[in-house]
MDAnalysis code that builds the backbone (N, CA, C; Angstrom):
import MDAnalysis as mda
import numpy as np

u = mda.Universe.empty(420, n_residues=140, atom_resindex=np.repeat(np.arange(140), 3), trajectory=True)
u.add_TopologyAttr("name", ["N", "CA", "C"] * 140)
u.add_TopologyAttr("resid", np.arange(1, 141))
u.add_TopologyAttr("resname", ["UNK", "UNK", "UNK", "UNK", "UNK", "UNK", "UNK", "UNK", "UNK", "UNK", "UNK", "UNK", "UNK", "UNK", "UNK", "UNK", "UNK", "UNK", "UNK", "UNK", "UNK", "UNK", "UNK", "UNK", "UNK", "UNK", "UNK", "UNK", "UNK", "UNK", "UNK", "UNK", "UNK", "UNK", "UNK", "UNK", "UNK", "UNK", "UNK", "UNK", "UNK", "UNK", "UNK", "UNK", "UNK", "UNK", "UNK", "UNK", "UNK", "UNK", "UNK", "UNK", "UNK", "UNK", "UNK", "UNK", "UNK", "UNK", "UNK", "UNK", "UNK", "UNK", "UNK", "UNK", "UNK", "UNK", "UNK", "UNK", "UNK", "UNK", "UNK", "UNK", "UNK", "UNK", "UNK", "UNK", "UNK", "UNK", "UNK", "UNK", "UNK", "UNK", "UNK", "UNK", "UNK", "UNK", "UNK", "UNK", "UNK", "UNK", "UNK", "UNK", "UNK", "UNK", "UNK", "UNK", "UNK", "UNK", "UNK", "UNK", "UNK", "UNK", "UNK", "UNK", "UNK", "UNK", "UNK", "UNK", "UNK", "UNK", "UNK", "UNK", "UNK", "UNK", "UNK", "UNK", "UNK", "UNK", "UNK", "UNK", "UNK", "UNK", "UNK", "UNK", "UNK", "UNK", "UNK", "UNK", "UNK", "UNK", "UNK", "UNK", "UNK", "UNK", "UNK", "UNK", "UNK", "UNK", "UNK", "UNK"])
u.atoms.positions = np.array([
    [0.841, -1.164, 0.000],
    [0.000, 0.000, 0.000],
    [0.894, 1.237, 0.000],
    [0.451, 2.090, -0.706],
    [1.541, 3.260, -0.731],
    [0.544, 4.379, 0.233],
    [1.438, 5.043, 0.798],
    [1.184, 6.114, 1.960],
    [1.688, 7.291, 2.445],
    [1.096, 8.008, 2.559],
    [1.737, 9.327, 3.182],
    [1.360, 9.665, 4.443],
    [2.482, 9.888, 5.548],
    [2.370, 10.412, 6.636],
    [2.909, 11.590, 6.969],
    [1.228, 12.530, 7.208],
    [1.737, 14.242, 7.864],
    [2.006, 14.041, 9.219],
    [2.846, 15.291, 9.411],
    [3.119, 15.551, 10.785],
    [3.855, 14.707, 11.227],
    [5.187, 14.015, 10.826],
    [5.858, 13.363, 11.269],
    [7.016, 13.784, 11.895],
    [7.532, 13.398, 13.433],
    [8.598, 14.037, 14.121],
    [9.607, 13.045, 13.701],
    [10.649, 13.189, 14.309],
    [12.047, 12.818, 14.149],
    [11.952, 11.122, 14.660],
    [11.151, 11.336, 16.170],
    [11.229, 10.452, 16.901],
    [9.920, 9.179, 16.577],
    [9.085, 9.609, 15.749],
    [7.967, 8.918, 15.313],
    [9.126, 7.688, 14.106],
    [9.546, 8.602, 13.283],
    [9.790, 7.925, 11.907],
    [10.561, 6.514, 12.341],
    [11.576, 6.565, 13.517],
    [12.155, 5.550, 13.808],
    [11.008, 3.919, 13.955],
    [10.165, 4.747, 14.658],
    [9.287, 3.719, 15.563],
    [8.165, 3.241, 14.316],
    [7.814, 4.006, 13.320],
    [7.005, 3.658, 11.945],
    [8.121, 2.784, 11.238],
    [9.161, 2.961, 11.073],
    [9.779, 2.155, 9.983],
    [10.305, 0.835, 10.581],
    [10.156, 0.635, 12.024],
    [10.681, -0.480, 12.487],
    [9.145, -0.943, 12.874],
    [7.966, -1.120, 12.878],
    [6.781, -1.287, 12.754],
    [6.522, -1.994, 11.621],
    [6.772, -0.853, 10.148],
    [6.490, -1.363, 9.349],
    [7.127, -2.716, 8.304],
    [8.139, -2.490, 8.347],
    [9.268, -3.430, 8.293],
    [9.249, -4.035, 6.396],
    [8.864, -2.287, 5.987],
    [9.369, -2.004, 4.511],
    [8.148, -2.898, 3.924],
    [7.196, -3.010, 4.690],
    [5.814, -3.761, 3.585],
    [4.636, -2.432, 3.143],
    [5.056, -1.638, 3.677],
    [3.869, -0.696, 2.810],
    [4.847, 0.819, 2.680],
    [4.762, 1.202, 1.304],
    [5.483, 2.050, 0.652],
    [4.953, 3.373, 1.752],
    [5.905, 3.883, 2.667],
    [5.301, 5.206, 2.995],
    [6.356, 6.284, 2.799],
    [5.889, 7.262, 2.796],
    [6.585, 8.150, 2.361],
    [6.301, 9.430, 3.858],
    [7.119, 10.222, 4.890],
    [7.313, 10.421, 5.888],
    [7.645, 12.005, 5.674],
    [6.425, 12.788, 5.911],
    [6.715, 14.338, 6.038],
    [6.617, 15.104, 7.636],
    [7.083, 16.565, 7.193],
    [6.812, 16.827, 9.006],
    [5.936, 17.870, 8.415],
    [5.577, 18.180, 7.448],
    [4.415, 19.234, 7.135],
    [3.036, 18.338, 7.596],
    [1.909, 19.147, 7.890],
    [0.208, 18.566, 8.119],
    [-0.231, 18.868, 7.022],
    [-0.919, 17.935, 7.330],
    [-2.036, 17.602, 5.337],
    [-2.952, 19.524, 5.650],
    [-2.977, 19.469, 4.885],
    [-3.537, 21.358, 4.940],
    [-3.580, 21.439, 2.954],
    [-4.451, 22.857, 2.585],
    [-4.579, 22.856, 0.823],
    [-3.436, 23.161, 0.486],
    [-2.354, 23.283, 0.896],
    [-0.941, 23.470, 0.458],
    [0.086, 22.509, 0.271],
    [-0.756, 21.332, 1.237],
    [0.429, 20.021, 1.506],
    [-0.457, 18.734, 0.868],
    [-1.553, 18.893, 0.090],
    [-2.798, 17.756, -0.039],
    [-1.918, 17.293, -1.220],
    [-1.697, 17.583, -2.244],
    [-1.055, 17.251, -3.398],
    [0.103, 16.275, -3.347],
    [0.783, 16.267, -2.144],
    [2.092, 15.537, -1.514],
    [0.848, 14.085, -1.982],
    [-0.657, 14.147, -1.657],
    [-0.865, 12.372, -1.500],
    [-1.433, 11.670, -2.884],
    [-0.719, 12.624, -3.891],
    [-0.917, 12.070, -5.659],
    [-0.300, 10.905, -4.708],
    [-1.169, 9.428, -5.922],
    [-0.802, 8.753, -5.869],
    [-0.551, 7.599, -4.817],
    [-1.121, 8.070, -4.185],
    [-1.174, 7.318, -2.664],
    [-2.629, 6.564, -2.430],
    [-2.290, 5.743, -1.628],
    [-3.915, 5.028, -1.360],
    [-4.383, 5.769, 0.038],
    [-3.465, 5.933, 1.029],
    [-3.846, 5.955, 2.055],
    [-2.932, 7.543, 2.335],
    [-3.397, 7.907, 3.773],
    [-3.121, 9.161, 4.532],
    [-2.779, 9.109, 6.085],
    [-1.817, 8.936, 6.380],
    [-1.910, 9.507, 7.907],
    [-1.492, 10.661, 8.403],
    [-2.435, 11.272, 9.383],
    [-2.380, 12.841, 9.605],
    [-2.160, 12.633, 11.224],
    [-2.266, 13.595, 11.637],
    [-2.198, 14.150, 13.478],
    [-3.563, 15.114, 13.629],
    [-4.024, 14.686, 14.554],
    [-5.536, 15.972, 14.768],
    [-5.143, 17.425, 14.493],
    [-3.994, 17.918, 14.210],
    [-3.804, 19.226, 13.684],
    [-3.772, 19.930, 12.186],
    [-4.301, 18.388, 11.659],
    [-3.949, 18.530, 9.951],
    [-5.897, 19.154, 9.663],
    [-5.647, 19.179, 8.586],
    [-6.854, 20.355, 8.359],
    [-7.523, 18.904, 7.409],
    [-8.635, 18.280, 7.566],
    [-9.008, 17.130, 7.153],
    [-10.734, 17.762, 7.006],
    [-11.037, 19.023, 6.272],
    [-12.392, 19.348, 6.413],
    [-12.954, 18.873, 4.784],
    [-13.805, 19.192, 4.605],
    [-14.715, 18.913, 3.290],
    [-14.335, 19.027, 2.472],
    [-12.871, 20.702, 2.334],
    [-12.818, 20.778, 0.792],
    [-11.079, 19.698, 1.053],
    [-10.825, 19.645, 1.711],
    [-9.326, 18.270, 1.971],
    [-9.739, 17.304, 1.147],
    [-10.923, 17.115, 1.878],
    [-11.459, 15.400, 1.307],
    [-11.842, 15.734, -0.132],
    [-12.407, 16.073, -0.249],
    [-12.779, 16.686, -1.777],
    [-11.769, 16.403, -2.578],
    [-10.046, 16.699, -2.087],
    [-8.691, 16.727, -2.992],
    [-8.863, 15.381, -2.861],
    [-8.684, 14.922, -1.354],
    [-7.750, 13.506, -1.362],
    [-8.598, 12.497, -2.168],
    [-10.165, 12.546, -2.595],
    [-10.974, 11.987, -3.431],
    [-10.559, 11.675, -4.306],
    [-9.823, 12.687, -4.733],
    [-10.050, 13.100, -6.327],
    [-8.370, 12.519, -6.801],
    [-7.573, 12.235, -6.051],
    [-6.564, 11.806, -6.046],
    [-6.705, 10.542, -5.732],
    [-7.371, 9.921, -5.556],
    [-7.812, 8.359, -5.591],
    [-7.307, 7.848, -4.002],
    [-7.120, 8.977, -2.901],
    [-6.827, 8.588, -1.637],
    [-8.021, 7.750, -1.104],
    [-8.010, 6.665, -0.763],
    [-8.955, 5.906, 0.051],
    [-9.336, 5.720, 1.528],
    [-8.376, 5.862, 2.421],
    [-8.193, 5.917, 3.729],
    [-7.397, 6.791, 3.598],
    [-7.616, 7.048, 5.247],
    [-7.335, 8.051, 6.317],
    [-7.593, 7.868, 7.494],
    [-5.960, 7.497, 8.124],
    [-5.818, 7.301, 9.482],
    [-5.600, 8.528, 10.476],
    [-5.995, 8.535, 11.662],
    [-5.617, 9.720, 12.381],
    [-4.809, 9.207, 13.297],
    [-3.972, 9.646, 13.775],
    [-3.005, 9.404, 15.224],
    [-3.470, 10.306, 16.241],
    [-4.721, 10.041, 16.721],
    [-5.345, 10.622, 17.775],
    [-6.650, 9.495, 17.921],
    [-7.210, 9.928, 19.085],
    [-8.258, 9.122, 19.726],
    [-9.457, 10.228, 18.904],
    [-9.384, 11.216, 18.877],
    [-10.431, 12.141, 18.485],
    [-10.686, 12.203, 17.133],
    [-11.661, 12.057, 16.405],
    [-11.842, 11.982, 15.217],
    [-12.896, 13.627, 14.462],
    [-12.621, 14.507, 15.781],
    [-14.047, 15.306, 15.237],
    [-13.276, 16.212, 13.993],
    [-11.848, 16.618, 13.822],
    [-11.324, 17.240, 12.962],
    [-11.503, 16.349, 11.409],
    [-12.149, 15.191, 11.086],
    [-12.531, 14.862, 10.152],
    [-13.422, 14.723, 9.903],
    [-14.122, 15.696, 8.565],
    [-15.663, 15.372, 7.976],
    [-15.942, 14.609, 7.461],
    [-16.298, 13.178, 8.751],
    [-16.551, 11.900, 7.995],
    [-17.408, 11.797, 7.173],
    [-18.689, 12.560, 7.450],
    [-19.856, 12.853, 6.472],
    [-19.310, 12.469, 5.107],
    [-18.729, 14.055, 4.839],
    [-17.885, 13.777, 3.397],
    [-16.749, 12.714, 2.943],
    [-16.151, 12.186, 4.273],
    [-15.420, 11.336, 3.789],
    [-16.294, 9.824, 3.018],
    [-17.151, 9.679, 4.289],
    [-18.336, 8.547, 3.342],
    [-18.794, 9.085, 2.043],
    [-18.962, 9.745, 2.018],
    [-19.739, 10.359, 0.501],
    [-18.884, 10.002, -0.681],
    [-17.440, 10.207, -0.435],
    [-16.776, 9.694, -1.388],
    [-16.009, 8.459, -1.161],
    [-16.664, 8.049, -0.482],
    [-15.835, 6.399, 0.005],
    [-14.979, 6.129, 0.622],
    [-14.370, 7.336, 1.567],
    [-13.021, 7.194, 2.188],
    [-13.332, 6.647, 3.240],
    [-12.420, 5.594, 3.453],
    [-12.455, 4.952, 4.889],
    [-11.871, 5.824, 5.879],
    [-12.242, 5.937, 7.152],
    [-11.710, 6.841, 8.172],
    [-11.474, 5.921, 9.499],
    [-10.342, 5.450, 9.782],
    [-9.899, 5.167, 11.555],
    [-9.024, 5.385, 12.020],
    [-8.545, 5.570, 13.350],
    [-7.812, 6.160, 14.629],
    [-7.111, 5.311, 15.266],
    [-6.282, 5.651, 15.483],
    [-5.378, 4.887, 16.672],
    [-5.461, 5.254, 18.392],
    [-5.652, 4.686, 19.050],
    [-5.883, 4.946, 20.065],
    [-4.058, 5.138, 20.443],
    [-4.132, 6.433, 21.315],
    [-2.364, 6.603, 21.478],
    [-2.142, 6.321, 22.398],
    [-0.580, 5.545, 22.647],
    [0.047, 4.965, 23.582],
    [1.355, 5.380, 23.093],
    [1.988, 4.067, 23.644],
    [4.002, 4.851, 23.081],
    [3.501, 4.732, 21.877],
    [5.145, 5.558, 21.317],
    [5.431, 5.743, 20.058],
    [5.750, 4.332, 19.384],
    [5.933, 3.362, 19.436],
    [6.230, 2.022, 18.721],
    [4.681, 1.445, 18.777],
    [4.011, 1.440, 19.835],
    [2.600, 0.809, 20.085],
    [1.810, 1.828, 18.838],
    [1.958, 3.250, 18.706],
    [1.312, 3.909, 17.868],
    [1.742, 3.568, 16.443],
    [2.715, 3.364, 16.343],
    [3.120, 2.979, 14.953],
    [2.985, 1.502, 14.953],
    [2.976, 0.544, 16.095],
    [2.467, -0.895, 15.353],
    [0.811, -0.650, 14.696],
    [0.467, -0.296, 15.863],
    [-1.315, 0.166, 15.458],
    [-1.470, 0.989, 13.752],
    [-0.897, 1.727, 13.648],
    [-0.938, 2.201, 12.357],
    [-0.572, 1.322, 11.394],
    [0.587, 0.443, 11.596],
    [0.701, -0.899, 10.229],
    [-0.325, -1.909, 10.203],
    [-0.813, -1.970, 12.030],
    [-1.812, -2.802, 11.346],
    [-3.027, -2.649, 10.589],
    [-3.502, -1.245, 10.823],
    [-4.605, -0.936, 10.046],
    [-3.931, -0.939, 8.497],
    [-3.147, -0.430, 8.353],
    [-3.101, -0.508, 7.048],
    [-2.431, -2.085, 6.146],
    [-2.305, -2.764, 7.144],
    [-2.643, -4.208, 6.642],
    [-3.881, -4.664, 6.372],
    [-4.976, -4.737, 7.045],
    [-5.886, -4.858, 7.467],
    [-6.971, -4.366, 6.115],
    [-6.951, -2.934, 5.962],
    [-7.158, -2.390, 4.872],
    [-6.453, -2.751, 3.099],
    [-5.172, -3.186, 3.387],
    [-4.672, -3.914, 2.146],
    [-5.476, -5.192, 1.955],
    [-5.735, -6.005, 3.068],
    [-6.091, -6.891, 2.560],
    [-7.932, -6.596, 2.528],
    [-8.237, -5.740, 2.156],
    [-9.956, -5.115, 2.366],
    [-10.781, -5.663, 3.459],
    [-9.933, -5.259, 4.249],
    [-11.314, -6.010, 5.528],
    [-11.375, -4.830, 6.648],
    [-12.129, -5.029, 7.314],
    [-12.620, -3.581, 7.955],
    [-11.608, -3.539, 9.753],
    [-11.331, -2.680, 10.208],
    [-10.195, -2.030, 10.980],
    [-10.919, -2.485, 12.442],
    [-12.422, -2.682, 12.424],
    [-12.436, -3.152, 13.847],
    [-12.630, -1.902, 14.702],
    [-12.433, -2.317, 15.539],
    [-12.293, -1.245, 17.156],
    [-11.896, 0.135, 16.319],
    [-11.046, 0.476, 15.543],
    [-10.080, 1.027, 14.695],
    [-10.682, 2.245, 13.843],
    [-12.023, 1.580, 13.509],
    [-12.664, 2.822, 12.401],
    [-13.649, 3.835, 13.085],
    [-13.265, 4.973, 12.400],
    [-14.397, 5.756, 12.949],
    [-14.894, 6.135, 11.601],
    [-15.021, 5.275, 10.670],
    [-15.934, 5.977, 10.042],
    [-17.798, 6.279, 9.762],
    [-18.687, 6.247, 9.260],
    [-19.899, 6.358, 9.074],
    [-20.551, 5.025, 8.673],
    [-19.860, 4.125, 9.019],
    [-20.961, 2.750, 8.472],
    [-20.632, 2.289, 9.696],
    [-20.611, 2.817, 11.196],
    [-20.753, 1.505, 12.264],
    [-19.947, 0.083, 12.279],
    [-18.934, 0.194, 11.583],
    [-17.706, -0.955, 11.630],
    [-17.331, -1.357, 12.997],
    [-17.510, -0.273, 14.191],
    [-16.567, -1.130, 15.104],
    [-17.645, -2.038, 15.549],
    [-18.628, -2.734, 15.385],
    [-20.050, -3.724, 15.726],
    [-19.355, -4.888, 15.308],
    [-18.439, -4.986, 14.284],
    [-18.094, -6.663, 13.815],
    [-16.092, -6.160, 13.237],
    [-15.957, -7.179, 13.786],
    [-13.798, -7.165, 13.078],
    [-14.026, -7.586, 11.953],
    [-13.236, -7.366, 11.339],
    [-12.326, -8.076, 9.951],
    [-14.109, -8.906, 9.182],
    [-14.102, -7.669, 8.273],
    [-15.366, -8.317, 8.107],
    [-15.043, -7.562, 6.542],
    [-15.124, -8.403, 5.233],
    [-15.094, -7.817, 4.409],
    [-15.613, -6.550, 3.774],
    [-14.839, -5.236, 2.896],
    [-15.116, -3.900, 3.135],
    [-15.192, -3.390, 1.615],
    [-14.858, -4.400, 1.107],
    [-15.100, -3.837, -0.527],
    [-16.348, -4.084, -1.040],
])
């Protein structure tokens, strides 16, 4: 799965790349997804942001249109994303519940395993179809 992660610190990237262990193409910025930084996710399937990234209607609107499918948050709080709109155009939306930095970045590979292989994130999603009711339940 190819990916882009906003808002990435120094001390995150260690703990994502030893998580991920080179199975999903990500690509590691310290800018937040915002209309200046959305274009960074040509080409990407997926998104991970920080609750400070600007993830409102006209975001989703780009990352749509760029064939972004998911969007993970690294926060427990999901209200900075307009899931509304993210359902509207099919984007999957789930969260990591935060703990350390290695626990946050295992949690993030696994969703996006999880999602490679199309099955739904579990505990994991916040998006608009009520997913966390059943795990790994096919999503395509």
């Amino acid at each position: 799965m190819k990916v882009i992660a906003y808002s990435i610190t120094a001390p995150e990237k260690e703990h994502l790349a030893k998580a991920n262990q080179k199975k999903h193409d990500i690509t590691l910025i310290a800018n937040p997804l915002g209309i200046d930084t959305v274009a960074f996710a040509a080409g990407k399937d997926a998104v991970i942001i920080w609750n400070h990234g600007d993830v409102s209607a006209t975001i989703i609107e780009h990352l749509a249109a760029l064939n972004v499918r998911f969007i993970i948050t690294r926060s427990v709080e999901t209200g900075h994303i307009d899931k509304t709109v993210a359902a509207k155009y099919g984007v999957k939306v789930a969260n990591v519940s935060i703990g350390s930095l290695q626990g946050t970045a295992d949690q993030l590979v696994q969703i996006l395993d999880l999602y490679q292989q199309s099955k739904c994130v579990g505990d994991a999603c916040a998006c608009n179809k009520n997913c966390r009711a059943a795990k790994n339940l096919n999503i395509t």
